[in-house]
C-alpha positions in Angstrom: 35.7 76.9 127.0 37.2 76.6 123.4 35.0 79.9 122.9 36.4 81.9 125.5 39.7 81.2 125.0 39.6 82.6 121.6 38.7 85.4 122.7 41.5 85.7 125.4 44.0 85.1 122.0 42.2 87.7 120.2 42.7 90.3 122.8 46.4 89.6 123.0 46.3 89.6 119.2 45.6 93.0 119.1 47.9 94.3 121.8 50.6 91.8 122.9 51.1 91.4 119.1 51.7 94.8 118.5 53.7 94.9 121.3 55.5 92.0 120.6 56.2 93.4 116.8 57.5 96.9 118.1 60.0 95.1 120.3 61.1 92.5 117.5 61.6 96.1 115.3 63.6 97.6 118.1 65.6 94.6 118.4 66.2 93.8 114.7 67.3 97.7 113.9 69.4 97.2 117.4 71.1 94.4 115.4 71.8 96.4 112.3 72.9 99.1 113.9 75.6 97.7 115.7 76.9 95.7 112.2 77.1 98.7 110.5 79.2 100.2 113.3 81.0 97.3 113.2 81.8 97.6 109.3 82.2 101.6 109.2 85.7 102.4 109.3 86.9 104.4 112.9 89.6 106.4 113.1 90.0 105.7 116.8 90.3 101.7 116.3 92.5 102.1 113.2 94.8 104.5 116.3 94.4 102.1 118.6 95.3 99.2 116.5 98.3 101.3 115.4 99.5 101.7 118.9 100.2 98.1 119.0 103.4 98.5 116.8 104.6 101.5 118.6 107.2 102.2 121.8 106.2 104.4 124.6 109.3 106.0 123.3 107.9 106.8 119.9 104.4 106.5 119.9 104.4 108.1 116.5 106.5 105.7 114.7 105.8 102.5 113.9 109.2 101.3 113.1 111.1 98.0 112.1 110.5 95.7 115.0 106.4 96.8 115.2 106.5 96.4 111.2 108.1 92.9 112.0 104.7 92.3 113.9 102.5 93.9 112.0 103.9 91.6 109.0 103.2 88.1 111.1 99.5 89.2 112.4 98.3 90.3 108.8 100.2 87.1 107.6 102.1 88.4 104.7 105.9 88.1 104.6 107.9 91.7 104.9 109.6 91.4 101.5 106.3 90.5 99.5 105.0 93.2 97.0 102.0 93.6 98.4 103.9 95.2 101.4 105.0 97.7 98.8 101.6 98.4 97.7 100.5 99.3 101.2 103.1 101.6 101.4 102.4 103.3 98.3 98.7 103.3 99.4 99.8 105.2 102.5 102.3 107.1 100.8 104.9 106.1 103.2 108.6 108.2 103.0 111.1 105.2 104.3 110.9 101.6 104.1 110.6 99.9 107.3 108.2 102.5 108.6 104.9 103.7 108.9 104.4 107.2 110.7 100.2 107.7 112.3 99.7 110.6 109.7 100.5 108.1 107.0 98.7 104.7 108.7 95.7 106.8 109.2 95.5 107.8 105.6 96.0 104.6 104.0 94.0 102.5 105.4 91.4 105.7 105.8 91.1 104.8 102.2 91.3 101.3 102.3 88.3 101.5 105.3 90.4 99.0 107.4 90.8 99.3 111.0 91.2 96.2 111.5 93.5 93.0 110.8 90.3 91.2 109.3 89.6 93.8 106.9 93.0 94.4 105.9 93.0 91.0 105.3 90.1 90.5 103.1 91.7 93.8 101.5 95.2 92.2 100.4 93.5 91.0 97.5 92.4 93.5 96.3 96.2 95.1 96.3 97.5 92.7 94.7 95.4 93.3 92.0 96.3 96.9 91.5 99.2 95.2 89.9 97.2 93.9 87.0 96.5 97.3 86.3 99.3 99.1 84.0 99.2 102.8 85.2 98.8 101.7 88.6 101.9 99.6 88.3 103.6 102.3 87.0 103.4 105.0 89.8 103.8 102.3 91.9 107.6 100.9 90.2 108.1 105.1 90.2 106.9 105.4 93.9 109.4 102.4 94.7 112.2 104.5 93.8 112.1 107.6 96.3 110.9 104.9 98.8 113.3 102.6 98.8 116.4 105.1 98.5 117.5 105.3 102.1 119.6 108.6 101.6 116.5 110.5 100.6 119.7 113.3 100.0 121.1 111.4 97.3 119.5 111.3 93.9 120.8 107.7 93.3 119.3 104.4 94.3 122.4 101.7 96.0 122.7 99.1 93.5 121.5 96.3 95.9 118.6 98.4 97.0 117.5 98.4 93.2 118.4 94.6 92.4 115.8 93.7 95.5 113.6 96.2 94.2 113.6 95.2 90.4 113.2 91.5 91.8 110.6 92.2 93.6 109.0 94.3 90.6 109.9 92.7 87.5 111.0 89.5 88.1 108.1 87.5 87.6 106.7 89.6 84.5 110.2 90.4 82.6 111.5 87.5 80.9 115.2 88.8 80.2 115.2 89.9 84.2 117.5 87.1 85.2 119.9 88.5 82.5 119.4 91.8 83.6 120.4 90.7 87.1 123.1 88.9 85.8 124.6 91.7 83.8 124.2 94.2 87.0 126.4 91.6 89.1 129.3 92.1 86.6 128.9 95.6 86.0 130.6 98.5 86.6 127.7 100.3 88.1 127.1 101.2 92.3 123.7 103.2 92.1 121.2 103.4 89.8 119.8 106.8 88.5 115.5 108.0 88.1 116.3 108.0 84.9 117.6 105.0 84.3 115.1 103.4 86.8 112.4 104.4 84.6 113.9 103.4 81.7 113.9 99.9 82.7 110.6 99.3 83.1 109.8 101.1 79.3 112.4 98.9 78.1 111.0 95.4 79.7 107.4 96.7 78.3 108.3 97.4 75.2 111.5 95.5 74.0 110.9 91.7 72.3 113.0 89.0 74.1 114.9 89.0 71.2 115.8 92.3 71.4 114.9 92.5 67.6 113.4 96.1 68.4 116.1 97.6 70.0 116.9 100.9 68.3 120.6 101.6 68.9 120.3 105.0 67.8 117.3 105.0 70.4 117.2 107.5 73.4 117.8 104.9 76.0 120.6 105.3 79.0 123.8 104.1 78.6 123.3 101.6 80.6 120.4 99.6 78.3 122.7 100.1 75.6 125.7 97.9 77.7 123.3 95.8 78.9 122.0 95.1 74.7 125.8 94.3 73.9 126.6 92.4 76.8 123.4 89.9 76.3 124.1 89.6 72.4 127.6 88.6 73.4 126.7 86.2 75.9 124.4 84.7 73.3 126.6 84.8 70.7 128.6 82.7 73.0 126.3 80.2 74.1 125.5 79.7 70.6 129.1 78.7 69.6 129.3 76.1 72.2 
């Protein structure tokens, strides 16, 4: 008996086995094969995810209300930066909305179609932040962005306060004074030019401001915003 029922294994040994392998094969490459279609990027998902933010009425659009929702399901708060960095990824024209050409190609390039990869992706935009060229077109992308008269060539001087905040508020150490000196100023919009010139000036001027060229090519406004701070210092020191 022991015998012959070696012999029964071995048969099946030869044949079941081989059976049994080709099927585990089948099965594992099955397995695979729907992961990797689960972790390839599809257009059609990433559409039909972006549906979920639009109205029958414009299906195109995802506008303020879908952004709104958007916003709570990725988790991140509307006004944080790394909303800003999404838009610049997509290269979107107005803030507040996302049109499906624009969706499509930013997160084409990001290879998220859905929340969960966006998600593990937000990271990853903060992080361009750290980098400074990358920061740079980003602050320059803020501008035509954030201007909602895309006619005008000026920025509304509240528009640029919650964008400089936003910006260079945690990395500028004389950004409260700037704030402070924009409240009492004269000025209503802010300028490209001048816009740009902020950010040389917070990279490159010492808190001090012992640097500062007055005979330098910097706006007119830097300049007011140099005599105003040395005043209020001068000030403050008296007292």
């Amino acid at each position: 008996m022991p015998r012959s029922k070696r012999r029964a294994t071995d048969n099946m040994s030869s044949t079941d086995d081989d059976r049994y392998s080709s099927k585990r094969l089948r099965n594992s490459s099955g397995r695979r094969s729907t992961r990797a279609e689960d972790t390839a990027f599809s257009q059609k998902r990433c559409l039909t995810w972006f549906r979920e933010y639009t109205s029958p009425d414009d299906p195109e659009t995802l506008g303020p209300d879908g952004m709104e929702k958007f916003c709570e399901h990725i988790g991140v708060d509307p006004e944080n930066v790394v909303m800003l960095v999404l838009a610049f990824k997509m290269q979107a024209r107005q803030l507040g909305f996302f049109t499906k050409e624009e969706w499509l190609k930013g997160l084409a390039e990001l290879q998220c179609d859905t929340i969960q990869k966006l998600q593990y992706r937000l990271e990853h935009l903060r992080c361009l932040l750290n980098d400074q060229n990358t920061f740079k077109a980003i602050y320059r992308y803020a501008y035509d962005f954030a201007r909602q008269d895309k006619d005008q060539r000026s920025m509304e001087i509240d528009t640029a306060k919650a964008m400089l905040q936003l910006l260079l508020g945690k990395h500028w150490p004389l950004y409260t004074q700037f704030s402070q000196f924009l409240e009492q100023s004269k000025y209503k919009v802010i300028n490209k030019d001048q816009w740009c010139n902020i950010l040389e000036f917070s990279r490159t001027i010492c808190n001090d401001l012992s640097n500062y060229d007055v005979d330098g090519a910097w706006p007119v406004m830097l300049d007011e915003f140099v005599e105003w701070l040395k005043s209020t210092r001068t000030k403050s020191d008296i007292s």
